[in-house]
C-alpha positions, -999 to +999 in steps of 0.1 A: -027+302-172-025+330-197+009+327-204+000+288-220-017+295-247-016+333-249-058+330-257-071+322-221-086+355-218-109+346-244-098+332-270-084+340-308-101+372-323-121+354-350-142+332-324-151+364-300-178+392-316-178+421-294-217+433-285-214+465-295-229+493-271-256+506-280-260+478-310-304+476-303-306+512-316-325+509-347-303+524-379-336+543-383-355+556-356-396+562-375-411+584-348-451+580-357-469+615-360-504+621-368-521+632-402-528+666-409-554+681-425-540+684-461-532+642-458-563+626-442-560+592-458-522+594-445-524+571-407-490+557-409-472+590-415-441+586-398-407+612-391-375+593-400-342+603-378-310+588-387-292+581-356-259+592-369-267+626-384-287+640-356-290+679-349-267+698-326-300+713-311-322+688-301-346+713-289-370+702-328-368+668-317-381+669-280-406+692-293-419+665-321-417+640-294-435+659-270-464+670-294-468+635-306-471+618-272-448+597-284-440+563-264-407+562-242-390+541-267-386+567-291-371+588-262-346+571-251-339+557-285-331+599-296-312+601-264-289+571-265-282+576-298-267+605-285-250+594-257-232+569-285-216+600-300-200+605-265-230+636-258-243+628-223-255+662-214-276+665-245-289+628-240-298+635-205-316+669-218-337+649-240-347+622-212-352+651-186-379+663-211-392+628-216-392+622-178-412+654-176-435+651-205-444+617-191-454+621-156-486+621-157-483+584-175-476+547-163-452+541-142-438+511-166-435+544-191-412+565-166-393+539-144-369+531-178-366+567-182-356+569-146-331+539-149-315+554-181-309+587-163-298+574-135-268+552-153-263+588-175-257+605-145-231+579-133-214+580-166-211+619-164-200+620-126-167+601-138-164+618-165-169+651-152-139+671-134-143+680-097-142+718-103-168+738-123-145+742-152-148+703-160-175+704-183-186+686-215-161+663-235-169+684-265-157+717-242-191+730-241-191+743-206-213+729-178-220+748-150-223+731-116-212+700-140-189+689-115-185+651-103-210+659-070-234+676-090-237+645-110-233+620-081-267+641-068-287+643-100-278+604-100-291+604-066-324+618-063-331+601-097-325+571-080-343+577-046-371+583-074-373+551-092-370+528-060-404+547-046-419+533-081-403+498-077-384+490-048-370+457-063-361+464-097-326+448-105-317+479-126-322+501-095-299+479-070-274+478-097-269+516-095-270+518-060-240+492-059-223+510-086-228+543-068-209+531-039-182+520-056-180+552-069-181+566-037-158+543-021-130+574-038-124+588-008-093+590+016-110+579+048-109+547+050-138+544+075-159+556+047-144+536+021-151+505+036-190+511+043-196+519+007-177+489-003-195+468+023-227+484+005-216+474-026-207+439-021-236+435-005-259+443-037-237+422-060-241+397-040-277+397-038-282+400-070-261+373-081-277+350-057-314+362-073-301+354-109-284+322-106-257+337-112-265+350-140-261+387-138-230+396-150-226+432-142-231+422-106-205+400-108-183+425-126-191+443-101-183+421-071-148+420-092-144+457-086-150+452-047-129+425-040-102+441-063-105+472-038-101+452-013-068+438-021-082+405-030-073+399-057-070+363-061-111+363-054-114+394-077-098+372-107-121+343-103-151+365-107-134+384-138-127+351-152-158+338-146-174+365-159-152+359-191-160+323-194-198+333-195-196+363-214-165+368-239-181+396-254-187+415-224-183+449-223-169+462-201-138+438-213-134+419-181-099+410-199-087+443-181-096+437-149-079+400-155-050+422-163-050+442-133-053+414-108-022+396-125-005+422-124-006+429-087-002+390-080+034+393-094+021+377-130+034+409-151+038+392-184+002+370-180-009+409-176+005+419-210-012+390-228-047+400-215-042+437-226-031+426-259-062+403-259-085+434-252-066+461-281-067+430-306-110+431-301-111+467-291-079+487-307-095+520-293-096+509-255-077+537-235-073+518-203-059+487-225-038+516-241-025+533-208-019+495-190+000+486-218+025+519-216+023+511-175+038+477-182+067+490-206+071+514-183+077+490-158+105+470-179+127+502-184+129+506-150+153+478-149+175+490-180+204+510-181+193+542-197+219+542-226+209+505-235+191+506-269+160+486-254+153+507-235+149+536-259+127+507-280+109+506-247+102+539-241+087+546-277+061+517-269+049+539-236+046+569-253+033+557-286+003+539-264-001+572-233-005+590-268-034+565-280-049+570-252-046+606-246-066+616-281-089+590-274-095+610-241-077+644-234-092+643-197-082+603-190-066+609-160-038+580-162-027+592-193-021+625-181-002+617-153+019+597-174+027+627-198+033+647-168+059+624-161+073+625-196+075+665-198+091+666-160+120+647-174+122+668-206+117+694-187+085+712-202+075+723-166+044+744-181+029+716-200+036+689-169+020+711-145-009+714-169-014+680-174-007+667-133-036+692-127-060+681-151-057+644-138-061+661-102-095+673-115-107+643-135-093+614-111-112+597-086-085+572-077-066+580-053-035+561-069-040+582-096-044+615-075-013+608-053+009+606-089-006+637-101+006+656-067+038+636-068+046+654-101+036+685-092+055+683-057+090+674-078+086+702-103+079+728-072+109+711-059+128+714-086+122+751-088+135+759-056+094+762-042+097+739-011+070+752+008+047+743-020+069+712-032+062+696+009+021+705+007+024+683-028+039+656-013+022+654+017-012+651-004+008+628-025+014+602+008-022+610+025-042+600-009-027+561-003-034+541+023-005+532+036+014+561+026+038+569-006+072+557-002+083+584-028+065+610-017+080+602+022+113+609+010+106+638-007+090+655+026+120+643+044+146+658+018+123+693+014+128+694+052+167+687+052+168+719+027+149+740+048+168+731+074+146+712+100+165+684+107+150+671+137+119+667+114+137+655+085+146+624+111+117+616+122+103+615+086+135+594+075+135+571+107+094+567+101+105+554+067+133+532+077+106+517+104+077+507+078+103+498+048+132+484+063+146+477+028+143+512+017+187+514+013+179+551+003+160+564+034+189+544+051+217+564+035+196+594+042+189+589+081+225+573+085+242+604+071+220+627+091+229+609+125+268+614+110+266+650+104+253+654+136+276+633+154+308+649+134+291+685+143+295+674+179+329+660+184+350+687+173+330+714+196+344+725+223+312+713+247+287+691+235+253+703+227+234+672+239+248+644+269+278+622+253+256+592+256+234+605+233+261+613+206+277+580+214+240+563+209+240+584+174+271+574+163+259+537+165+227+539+150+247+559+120+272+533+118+244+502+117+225+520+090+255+528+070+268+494+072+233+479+061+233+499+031+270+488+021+266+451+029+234+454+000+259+465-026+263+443-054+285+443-083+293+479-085+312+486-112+317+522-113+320+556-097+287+559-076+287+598-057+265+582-032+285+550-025+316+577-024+301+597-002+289+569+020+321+555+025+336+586+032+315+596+058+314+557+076+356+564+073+347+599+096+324+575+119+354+554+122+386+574+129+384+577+164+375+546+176+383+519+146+407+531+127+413+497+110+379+497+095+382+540+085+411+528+065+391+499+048+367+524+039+393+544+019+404+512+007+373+506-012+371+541-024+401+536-038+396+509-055+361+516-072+384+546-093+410+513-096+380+494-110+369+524-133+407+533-144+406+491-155+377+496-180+390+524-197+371+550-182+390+585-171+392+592-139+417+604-114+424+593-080+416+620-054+451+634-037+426+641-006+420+603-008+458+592-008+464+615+020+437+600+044+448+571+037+488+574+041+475+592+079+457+559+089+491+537+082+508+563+099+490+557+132+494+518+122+531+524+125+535+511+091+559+543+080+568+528+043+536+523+027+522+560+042+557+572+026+545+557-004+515+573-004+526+603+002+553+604-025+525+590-048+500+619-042+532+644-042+539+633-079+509+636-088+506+675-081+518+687-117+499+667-134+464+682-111+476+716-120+478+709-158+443+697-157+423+727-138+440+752-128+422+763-100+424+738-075+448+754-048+478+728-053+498+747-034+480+741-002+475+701-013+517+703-020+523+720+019+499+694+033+515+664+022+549+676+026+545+681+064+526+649+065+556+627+048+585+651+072+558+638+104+563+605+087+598+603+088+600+617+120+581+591+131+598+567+115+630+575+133+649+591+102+657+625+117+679+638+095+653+630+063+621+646+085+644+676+092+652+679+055+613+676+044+602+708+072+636+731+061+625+721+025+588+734+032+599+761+053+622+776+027+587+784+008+564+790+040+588+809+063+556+814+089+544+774+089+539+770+125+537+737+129+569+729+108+587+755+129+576+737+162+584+703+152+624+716+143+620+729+177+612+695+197+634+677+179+663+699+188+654+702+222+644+665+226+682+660+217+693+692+237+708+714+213+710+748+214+694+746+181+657+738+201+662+760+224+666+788+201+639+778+181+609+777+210+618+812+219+618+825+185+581+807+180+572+824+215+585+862+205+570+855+165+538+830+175+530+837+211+494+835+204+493+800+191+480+776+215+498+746+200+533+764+202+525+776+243+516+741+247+555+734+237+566+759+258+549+746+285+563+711+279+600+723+279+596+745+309+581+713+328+616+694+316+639+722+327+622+722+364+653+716+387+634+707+417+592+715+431+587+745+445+566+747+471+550+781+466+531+776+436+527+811+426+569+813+426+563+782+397+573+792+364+558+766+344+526+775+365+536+811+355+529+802+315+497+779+318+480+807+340+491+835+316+476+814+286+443+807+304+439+845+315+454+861+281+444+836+256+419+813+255+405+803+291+393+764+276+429+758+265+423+724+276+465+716+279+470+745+302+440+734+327+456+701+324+494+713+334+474+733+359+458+706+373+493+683+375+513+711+389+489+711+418+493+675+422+527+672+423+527+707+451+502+683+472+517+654+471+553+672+489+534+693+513+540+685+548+515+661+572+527+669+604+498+693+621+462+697+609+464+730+593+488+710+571+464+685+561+436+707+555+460+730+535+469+701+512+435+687+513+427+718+491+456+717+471+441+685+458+405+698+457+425+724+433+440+701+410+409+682+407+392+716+397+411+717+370+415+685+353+371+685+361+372+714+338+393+701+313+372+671+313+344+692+307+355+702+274+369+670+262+353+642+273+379+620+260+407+632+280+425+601+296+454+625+311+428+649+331+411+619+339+441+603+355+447+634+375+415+627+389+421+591+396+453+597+416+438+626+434+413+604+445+438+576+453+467+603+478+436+622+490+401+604+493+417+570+497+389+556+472+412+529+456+381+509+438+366+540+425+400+549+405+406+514+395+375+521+374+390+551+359+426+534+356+407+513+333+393+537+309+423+556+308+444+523+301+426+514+273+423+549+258+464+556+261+471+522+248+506+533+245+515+549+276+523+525+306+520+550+335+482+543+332+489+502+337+515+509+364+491+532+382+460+507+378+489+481+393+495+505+423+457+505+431+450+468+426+481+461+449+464+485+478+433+465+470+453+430+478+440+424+446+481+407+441+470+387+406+459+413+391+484+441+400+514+418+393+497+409+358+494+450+351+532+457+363+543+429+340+524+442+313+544+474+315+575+453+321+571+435+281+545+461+264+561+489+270+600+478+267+602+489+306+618+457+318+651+475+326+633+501+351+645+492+389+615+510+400+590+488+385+609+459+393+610+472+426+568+472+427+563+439+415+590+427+445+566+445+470+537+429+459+553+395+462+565+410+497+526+419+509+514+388+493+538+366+512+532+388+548+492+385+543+501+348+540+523+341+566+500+326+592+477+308+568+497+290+540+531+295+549+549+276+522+533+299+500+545+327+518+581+317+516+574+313+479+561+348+473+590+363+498+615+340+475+603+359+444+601+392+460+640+389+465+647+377+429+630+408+417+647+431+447+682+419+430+672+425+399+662+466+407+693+466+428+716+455+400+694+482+379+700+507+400+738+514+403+745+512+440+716+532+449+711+531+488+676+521+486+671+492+462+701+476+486+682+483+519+652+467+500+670+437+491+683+436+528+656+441+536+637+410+520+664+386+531+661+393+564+623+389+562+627+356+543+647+343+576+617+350+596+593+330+576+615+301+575+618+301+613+577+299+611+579+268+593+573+232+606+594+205+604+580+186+576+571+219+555+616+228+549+644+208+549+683+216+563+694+232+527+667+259+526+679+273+559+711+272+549+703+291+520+684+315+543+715+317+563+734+328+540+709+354+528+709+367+562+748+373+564+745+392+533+717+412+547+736+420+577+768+431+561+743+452+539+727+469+567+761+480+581+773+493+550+739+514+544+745+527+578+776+544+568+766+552+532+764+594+527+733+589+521+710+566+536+676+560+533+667+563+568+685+570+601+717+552+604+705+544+639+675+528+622+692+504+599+718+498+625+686+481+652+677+463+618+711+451+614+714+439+653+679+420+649+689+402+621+720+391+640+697+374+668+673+363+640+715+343+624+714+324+660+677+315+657+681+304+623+717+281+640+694+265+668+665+257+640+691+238+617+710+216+644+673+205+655+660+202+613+692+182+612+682+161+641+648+155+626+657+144+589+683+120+604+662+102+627+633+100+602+655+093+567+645+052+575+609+057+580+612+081+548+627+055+527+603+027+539+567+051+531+591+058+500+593+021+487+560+015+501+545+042+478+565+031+450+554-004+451+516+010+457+522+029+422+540+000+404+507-024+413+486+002+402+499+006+366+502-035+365+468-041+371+459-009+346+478-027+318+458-062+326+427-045+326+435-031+290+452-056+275+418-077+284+399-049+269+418-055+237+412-091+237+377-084+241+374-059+210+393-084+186+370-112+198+336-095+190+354-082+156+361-117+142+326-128+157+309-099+138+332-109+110+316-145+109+283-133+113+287-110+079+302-140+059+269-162+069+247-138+057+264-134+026+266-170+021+227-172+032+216-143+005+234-165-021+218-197-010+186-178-016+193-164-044+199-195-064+170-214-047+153-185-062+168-190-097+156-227-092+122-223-086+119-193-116+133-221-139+111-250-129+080-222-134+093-215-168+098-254-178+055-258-160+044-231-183+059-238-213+048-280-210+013-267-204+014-245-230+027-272-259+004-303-243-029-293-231-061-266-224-067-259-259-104-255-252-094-234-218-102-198-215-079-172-194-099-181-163-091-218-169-057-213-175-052-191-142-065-222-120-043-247-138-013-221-126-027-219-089-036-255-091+002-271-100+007-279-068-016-308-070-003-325-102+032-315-095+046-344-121+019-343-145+040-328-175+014-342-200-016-322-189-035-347-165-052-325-137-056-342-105-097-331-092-099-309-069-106-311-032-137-290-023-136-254-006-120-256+028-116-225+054-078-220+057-067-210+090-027-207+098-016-222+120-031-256+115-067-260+103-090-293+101-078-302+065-039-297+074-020-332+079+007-333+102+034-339+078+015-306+058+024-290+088+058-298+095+063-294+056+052-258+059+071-252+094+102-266+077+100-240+049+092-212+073+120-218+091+147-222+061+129-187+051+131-171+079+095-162+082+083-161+116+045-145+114+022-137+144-008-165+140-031-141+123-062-159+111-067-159+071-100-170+056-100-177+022-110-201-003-105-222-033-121-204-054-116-171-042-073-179-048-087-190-085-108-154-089-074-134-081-050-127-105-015-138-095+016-120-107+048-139-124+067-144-088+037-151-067+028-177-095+067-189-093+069-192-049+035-212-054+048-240-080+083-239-059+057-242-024+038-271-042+070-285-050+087-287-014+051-295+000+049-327-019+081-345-010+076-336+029+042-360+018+008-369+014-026-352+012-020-330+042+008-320+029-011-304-002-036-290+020-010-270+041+006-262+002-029-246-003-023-232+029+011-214+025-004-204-004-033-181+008-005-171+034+021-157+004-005-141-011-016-122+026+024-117+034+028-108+003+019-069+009+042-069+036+071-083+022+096-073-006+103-092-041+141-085-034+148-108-008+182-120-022+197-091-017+184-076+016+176-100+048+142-095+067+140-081+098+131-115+111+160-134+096+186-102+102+177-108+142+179-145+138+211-143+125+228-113+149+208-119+179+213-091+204+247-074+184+237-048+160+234-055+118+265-049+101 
């Protein structure tokens, strides 16, 4: 890698010589003329032209040339000696008059010429501009010099010198670097045949030299690197450095480039360096090198002093590079850059367009129209500004990222928005982790949704909007959860969190005010470090309004004190924000507070206070006038007809008026037209504004209520109110219309539906909606309770009515106790015949709750009939029971419940006011009075029953009871043997630990045992004997202790001849051998399948042995010679060859861990501890 030595791209500078170009030109070109007539003898007369000092006009030179038939050498000597001083034109002048005078000769005398022009031409096509104006380097002007002209010269002389040899390397080089030349274009189509064509001819050409042509590979570089390969492009660059450190072109640049676009920045650097420490004047090293300290200060802070250090390095190098060449085209993109931040628009739009005309990169083209398309922006040009930045996406491939979001943010300021999404929502598609084009697209979808909801009618459907509102809130989020660290005041991340607060005010509230909360605390953060800043009063407002609709009254009175205090100090510091109007705000705000709050007396003193400098405030004026009329007082009522004489135009204050007419209704009128409330809502729709969506509301409920009264005797009647409901439903639709979000209208609707159309499930649907919208109003639970109890849906509607019951502190309101009783009522009727124990249940509770309304209601006629009513009822399921499912003290109970129903009945029937015919209630009270002797005859025969079956009670009684008592006795046995069990196969897994511990010391010091005998072998052998022994003598003497197991002195025993040694038992194995060798497999644990081993002798005595397998031998020999006998060494010899096989499979540690062999031994079937 480059970065380990810093020198992998060639090298130190003293060990690389750079091959100049152009180095075989002679320092003196002799061109050979011929003697005239004043200088006969002279043959060797010769003209001498120094290639450094040549003439401006080489129009003397051709002319010598020409006259003297002079070879081709001297030619193209003349005209690359001015191609050297950077004079292309004038050396392809010379070698067109060469080419010419020349025709008529050799082909080997023309082809060179050919191949030189046809490389000139190359040269000149990049360096020439793609307008006419691009000329020489020199600024001598060149007409037609453009790129194509060039690219055609180049051309036809190339189509020339493949007719004269087809196969010329030279040639196929051109044609390869043509097409990489070519390869410039946007289409990709294109691009990738002339690249195809390209690799093709490098490749050919490598494989015909062996590769050993080196501008092919260079070339083959340049094609992959196109390609985006550039891990394939960086082999052949470094291959070609590796062959050719003086190459020029430096391959050390293109090393560079293909680091740098693997991720390898700083390897990058180090070959740039390389190339500007053997070529200081190399403007591409010059412009990659500012390209890279570009790319550092893009991660600095602007004010931090590296990057100013930075910064110096890119210009000091874009300027080496620009006076090298004024028309590079990377350099003057680069100072276009440079003057569009200093703003010296004349000079970057100079520059951007002269890399325009030079490039033939399309990188480098898309830059130059970026600039130009921000300093049209800039400037207020858009229409221009979006043609430069759509070239500046269509020269890439894949597009421009910031070139996409300038289209999209010329097309927000001129005022296509439905383009400026699509180009933003592209973006967000291909770049996910663009958090910009987020913001962008998210506050787009915002402002449109916020445009929306405060309209009257939507423009688009409301799923749409809702939709919208999502996608703005997802986006949003995205972008916040990327935030890291932020230590100061960002505008955007402000303004983000601002607008995600709008997003959230309707429907999450909670998370609106966390919003704030962060705003706030980013000025906190900023006020901490010392910074000045001041906390918005708009900001402390918002925030004091979101714990005002939390119900949390002191910290929004805080707030609101807080931002009030801070008023004076605003108006010392500018003097033209409208404090006045940010003081009247917040005063109202902290009165509504209080109000809230329950401190009436403070709230009232807040709106007189703000009144007394705002005599006109409407809304402080109406809120003095609820509050007195909420309590009654004259006060109030003065007050709403003073706003009606002084404000009758204002919507809000009708509203009011409305709402106390509605309270001071005596009784319904039945001619709607005579209504007065109906009077004021139709004079404000007609008069005023015709979408005042309370009037269509109170409309819409006065209608209602007039249908609900009218009479159902005759047809005529029930088409008449048929239409009165049709009416109200008009209304509240309308209303609907216009607000979407209207829960009241839509629980018009619902209840129309319900008195007229009968469709209960359709507004349960709607009860729904509207319950959770008015989360604090209970008539949408109870009415949602109403419907589910027609629907016999008794769960649910007794769950809704006690929801109102707690939620809504209504658990002292008769009539909703009175509800829940009839549901328990129906529920116990529609269960009568089926589950009649259940039945008396539900009719039990019904009568609890029936009691309760009554004693609610203060004697009123019908909660007693109800309760009467219920009691009576319960009689006649108890009658319906068997005789096993009540007993003699229910019906007693139910008696006496009847009595009181009966005396109720006959009070209700004299009462002033009944709630039905005294006739009626007096039949009811005479059928509960036969129900009383029903109910007499059922107790004497219950009586009857529980006495003559109390025995045969008592016995199934004690029978179950003993059943129950055997049950749990045998239970306890059961566990109690359980336990038992458990503590038995503890202690046994207990004893089995302790053996194996006891075991792994046991080996363990046999272990120690034999390493000690080993250590006292060695060291006898070593003082007594072997002097004359080499290592190979020495290693049998170690394999062969077994068989001189005493002989401390050094006697060997001879040795047996080479046997075959097979486990299990072989032809040279004793008995006893055996036996021996079973006996220590067994103490071992060792219990092998009966593989065969075949070994020998001599093979044992070739294989080096390590200290334990040495030390398990002697200790084998040791044990195998007391179990006896000859055998018993050859089985020794035996176990052996065995240890040595097992070996591999077996671990040195076997003190400390058991084998899987000996761990099964020992545990059997229980599992290892």
């Amino acid at each position: 890698m480059a970065t380990a030595t810093h020198h992998a791209n060639g090298g130190p500078s003293q060990f690389v010589f750079r091959h100049a170009r152009f180095a075989d030109i002679p320092s003196s070109i002799d061109i050979p003329v011929s003697a005239g007539d004043d200088d006969e003898d002279d043959e060797t007369a010769v003209v001498e032209v120094d290639p450094e000092l040549l003439p401006d006009d080489p129009t003397e030179l051709c002319t010598l040339l020409e006259n003297e038939n002079s070879p081709r050498r001297f030619w193209m000597h003349i005209a690359r000696s001015y191609a050297k001083h950077d004079k292309l034109d004038t050396a392809i002048e010379i070698l067109t008059k060469g080419l010419h005078a020349k025709r008529k000769k050799d082909p080997s005398e023309t082809l060179p010429i050919m191949n030189c022009l046809t490389w000139m031409y190359l040269q000149r096509s990049r360096e020439a501009g793609k307008t006419a104006i691009g000329g020489d380097p020199n600024g001598f002007a060149a007409p037609g010099g453009t790129k194509e002209h060039y690219l055609q010269q180049a051309t036809q002389m190339l189509n020339r010198s493949t007719q004269l040899d087809p196969h010329a390397p030279t040639n196929s080089l051109a044609r390869g670097v043509f097409s990489i030349i070519k390869s410039a274009t946007s289409n990709i189509a294109e691009r990738q045949h002339h690249l195809d064509s390209a690799a093709k001819i490098f490749d050919e050409a490598i494989r015909s030299s062996r590769n050993g042509n080196m501008v092919a590979q260079m070339g083959k570089a340049r094609v992959m690197y196109s390609r985006k390969r550039y891990d394939k492009a960086l082999e052949c660059y470094q291959d070609v450095l590796t062959k050719r450190p003086d190459m020029d072109p430096d391959p050390r640049i293109g090393i560079g480039m293909c680091f740098w676009q693997l991720g390898f920045r700083d390897d990058a650097r180090h070959a740039w360096e390389r190339v500007l420490e053997i070529d200081p004047n190399s403007k591409v090293a010059h412009i990659l090198m500012a390209s890279y300290y570009l790319h550092v200060g893009s991660s600095m802070n602007e004010h931090d002093p590296a990057f100013m250090n930075n910064y110096r390095k890119v210009i000091d190098h874009t300027q080496r590079a620009y006076k090298l060449d004024k028309n590079f085209p990377l350099a003057c993109t680069t100072f276009a850059s440079h003057f569009f931040v200093k703003k010296g628009y004349p000079q970057c739009e100079a520059l951007a367009k002269k890399a325009l005309d030079y490039s033939d990169v399309p990188g480098v083209t898309s830059d130059a129209n970026y600039v130009l398309a921000r300093k049209a922006h800039i400037e207020g040009k858009h229409e221009l500004a979006l043609s430069y930045y759509r070239k500046s996406d269509q020269a890439r491939d894949l597009g421009y990222l910031p070139a996409k979001m300038g289209i999209g943010q010329i097309q927000i300021l001129m005022k296509d928005i439905p383009s400026a999404r699509l180009t933003f929502e592209g973006i967000v598609h291909h770049d996910p982790k663009c958090l910009e084009a987020k913001t962008v697209l998210g506050t787009l979808y915002a402002h449109e949704v916020l445009s929306a909801i405060p309209r009257s009618g939507f423009t688009a459907s409301k799923d749409d909007v809702t939709e919208l509102h999502k996608k703005a809130i997802v986006l949003l989020e995205s972008v916040r959860n990327a935030w890291k660290h932020e230590k100061r005041t960002d505008p955007a991340s402000e303004a983000l969190l601002l607008t995600l607060a709008r997003l959230y005010e309707n429907d999450q509230p909670d998370k609106a005010l966390q919003c704030l909360q962060a705003v706030e605390q980013i000025y906190t953060d900023v006020k901490e470090n010392g910074d000045e800043v001041h906390m918005p009063l708009q900001l402390l407002n918002n925030m004091a309004v979101f714990y005002w609709h939390q119900e949390k009254y002191d910290k929004a009175r805080e707030l609101y004190q807080r931002a009030l205090n801070s008023i004076p100090e605003l108006k010392q510091r500018d003097d033209s924000v409208d404090t006045d109007a940010l003081a009247t705000t917040l005063t109202y705000n902290l009165a509504r507070c209080e109000e809230a709050a329950g401190n009436d007396d403070e709230a009232k003193k807040q709106y007189e206070q703000l009144l007394q400098f705002h005599e006109d405030y409407v809304d402080a004026n109406m809120r003095l006038a609820y509050m007195g009329l909420k309590k009654g007082s004259e006060d109030g009522v003065k007050r709403i007809n003073k706003l009606m004489h002084t404000d009758s135009n204002n919507l809000e204050a009708r509203a009011l008026y409305g709402w106390y007419t509605n309270k001071q209704r005596k009784k319904q009128v039945m001619n709607i037209a005579e209504d007065n409330e109906q009077r004021h809502y139709k004079h404000s729709l007609q008069h005023h504004d015709k979408h005042d969506r309370y009037s269509l509301t109170g409309m819409g409920n006065i209608y209602l209520q007039t249908a609900r009264e009218m009479r159902r005797d005759s047809e005529a009647d029930k088409e008449k109110r048929r239409k009165t409901y049709e009416k109200a439903v008009e209304f509240f639709d309308k209303a609907l219309q216009l607000d979407p979000k209207n829960a009241y209208a839509a629980q018009g609707i619902a209840i129309a539906m319900v008195e007229d159309k009968k469709d209960l499930r359709g507004a349960v649907g709607i009860f729904t909606k509207v319950r959770e919208t008015l989360a604090k109003d209970g008539h949408a639970v109870v009415n949602l309770g109403h419907c589910l109890a027609a629907l016999e849906q008794w769960g649910r509607a007794i769950e809704n009515y006690e929801t109102a019951l707690t939620k809504f502190n209504r658990a002292n309101d008769p009539t909703l106790l009175t509800c829940i009783g009839r549901v328990y009522y129906a529920k116990g009727k529609k269960e009568a015949k089926i589950e009649p124990e259940k039945a008396y249940e539900s009719l039990k509770t019904s009568l609890e709750y029936a009691k309760k309304a009554a004693a609610l209601g203060k004697e009123n006629p019908m909660y007693l009939f109800n309760v009467a009513f219920v009691q009576s009822e319960l009689v006649g399921q108890v009658l319906n029971l068997g005789e096993t499912q009540c007993s003699v003290a229910s019906m007693e109970a139910a008696a006496k419940e009847l009595d009181e129903s009966i005396q109720t009945f006959l009070a209700l029937s004299k009462h002033k006011s009944p709630p039905y015919p005294p006739k009626d209630i007096e039949a009811r009270a005479n059928f509960s009075t036969t129900s009383r002797n029903k109910l007499e005859r059922r107790i004497t025969s219950q009586r009857e029953y529980e006495t003559r079956n109390a025995s045969k009670l008592a016995a199934a009684r004690a029978k179950r009871d003993a059943e129950l008592a055997s049950a749990r006795a045998t239970r306890e046995a059961a566990e109690a043997q359980a336990a038992a069990e458990a503590a038995r196969i503890a202690d046994e897994r207990r004893r089995l630990v302790e053996e194996a511990r006891e075991y792994a010391v046991r080996r363990a010091a046999e272990e120690a045992e034999r390493d000690e005998r080993e250590g006292d072998l060695r060291e006898s052998r070593r003082r007594g004997g072997g002097g004359g022994k080499g290592a190979r003598g020495r290693k049998r003497e170690v394999i062969e202790s077994d068989e001189a197991e005493s002989d401390l002195d050094g006697h060997a025993v001879p040795r047996k001849k080479k046997k075959k040694l097979v486990r299990g038992g072989g032809a040279g194995e004793g008995r006893e051998g055996r036996e021996g060798r079973e006996e220590v497999r067994k103490q071992r644990g060792d219990f092998k399948s009966a593989d065969v081993i075949v070994d020998s002798d001599e093979e044992l005595l070739d294989e080096p042995m390590d200290g334990s397998a040495a030390a398990e031998a002697a200790a084998g020999a040791e044990e195998g010679g007391k179990s006896g006998g000859r055998g018993g060494r050859g089985g020794r010899k035996k176990a052996r060859a065995r240890k040595k096989v097992e070996s591999e499979e077996e671990s040195d540690g076997d003190v400390e861990m058991l084998s899987d062999a000996a761990a099964e031994e020992l545990f059997g079937d229980q599992e290892p501890i």
